[in-house]
Each structure stands twice: as C-alpha cells, then as structure tokens.
C-alpha positions in Angstrom: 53.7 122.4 135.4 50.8 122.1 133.6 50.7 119.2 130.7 49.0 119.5 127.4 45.9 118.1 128.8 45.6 121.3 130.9 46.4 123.4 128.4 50.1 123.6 129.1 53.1 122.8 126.6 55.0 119.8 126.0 58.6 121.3 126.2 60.6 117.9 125.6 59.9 115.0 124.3 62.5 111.9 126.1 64.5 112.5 129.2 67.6 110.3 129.6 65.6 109.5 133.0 62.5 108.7 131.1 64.8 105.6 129.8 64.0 104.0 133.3 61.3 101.2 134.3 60.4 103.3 137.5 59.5 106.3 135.3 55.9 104.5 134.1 55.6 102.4 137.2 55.5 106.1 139.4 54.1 108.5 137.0 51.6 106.8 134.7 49.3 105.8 137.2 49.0 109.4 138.2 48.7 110.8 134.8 46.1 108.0 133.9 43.9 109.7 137.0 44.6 113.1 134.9 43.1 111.7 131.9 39.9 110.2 133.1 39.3 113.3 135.3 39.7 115.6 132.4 37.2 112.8 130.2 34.7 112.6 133.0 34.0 116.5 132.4 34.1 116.3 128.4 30.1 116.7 127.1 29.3 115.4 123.5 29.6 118.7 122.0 33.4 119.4 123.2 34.4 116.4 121.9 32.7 117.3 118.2 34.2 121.1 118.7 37.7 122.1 116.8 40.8 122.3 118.6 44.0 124.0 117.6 47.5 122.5 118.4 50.7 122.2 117.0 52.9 119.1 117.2 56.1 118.4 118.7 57.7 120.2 115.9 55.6 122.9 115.3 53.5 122.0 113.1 49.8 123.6 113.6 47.0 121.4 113.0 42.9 121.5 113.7 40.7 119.0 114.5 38.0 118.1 116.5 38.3 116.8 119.9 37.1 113.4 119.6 39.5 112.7 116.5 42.5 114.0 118.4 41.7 111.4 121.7 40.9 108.5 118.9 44.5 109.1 117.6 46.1 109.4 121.5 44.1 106.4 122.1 45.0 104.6 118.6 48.8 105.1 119.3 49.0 103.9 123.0 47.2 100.3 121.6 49.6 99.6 118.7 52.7 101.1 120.4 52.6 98.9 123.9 53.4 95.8 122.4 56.1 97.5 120.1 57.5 99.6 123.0 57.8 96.4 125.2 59.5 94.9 122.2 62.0 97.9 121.5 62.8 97.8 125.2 63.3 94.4 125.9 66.3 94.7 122.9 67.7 97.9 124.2 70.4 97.4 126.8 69.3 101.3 128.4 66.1 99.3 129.6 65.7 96.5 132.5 62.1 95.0 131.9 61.0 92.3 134.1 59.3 89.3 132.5 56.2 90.3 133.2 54.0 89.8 129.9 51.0 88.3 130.0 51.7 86.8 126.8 
C-alpha cells in the first residue's frame, strides 16, 4: 500500500503492534530509503509549489511543499528525545539503554 509520500492515505494512525521496539528497528530504515528517494527527485520549484492535504482528522489544509517537509522535519527533531522519554515510562515499551546521552 502506498504511503502518503506516494500519494496514498494514512488510514490509522497507532497499531497496538506499532507499541513494539522491533516496529522502528525493521521498518524505519526502509521508510527512511523512501524519503530520501522521493527528496532526491524534488526540483526547487516543487518544493515552492502548493500542495493540498488534509490531516489525520480531516482537516484540509494548503501549503507549499517545502513548508510541509520543514514541519515533518521539525516534529521528528523535538519529538525523539520526548518519545524516548514517554517510552522509557510506559510499561507497553522495552527500550534498551541505548542513548547516547
């Protein structure tokens, strides 16, 4: 199924197995690959063009490209450390101690 990066939908947003360590350690790496082939074809005018999307609830919003990554990019700085954090307290999760901190 295609993702939103292709142009597909994002039907749900946690899966009780998403609450599982191996979920990242087996899929991000593969979606990462997604991301920076999808990048590697963006030109400077596709990143200044408009997009239209609508968020997880529904919402519709318009924007250009390059704002929208910004934001993706944004979130996935600020939210590691808080996700390690939330997970480390939550009993669903097992996280090694692997910080580099």
């Amino acid at each position: 199924m295609a993702g939103p990066v292709e142009g597909g939908t994002a039907n749900t947003f946690l899966t009780d197995a998403d609450y599982h360590l191996a979920v990242p350690q087996n899929d991000w790496p593969a979606l990462y690959q997604r991301w920076k082939d999808w990048a590697a074809e963006l030109t400077d005018d596709a990143a200044r063009s408009d997009i239209s999307y609508s968020h997880l609830r529904g919402n519709p919003y318009r924007q250009p490209l390059g704002q929208l990554v910004l934001h993706v990019v944004n979130h996935g700085t600020w939210t590691a450390p808080f996700f390690e954090t939330v997970a480390r307290c939550n009993t669903r999760f097992s996280l090694p101690n692997s910080s580099p901190r």
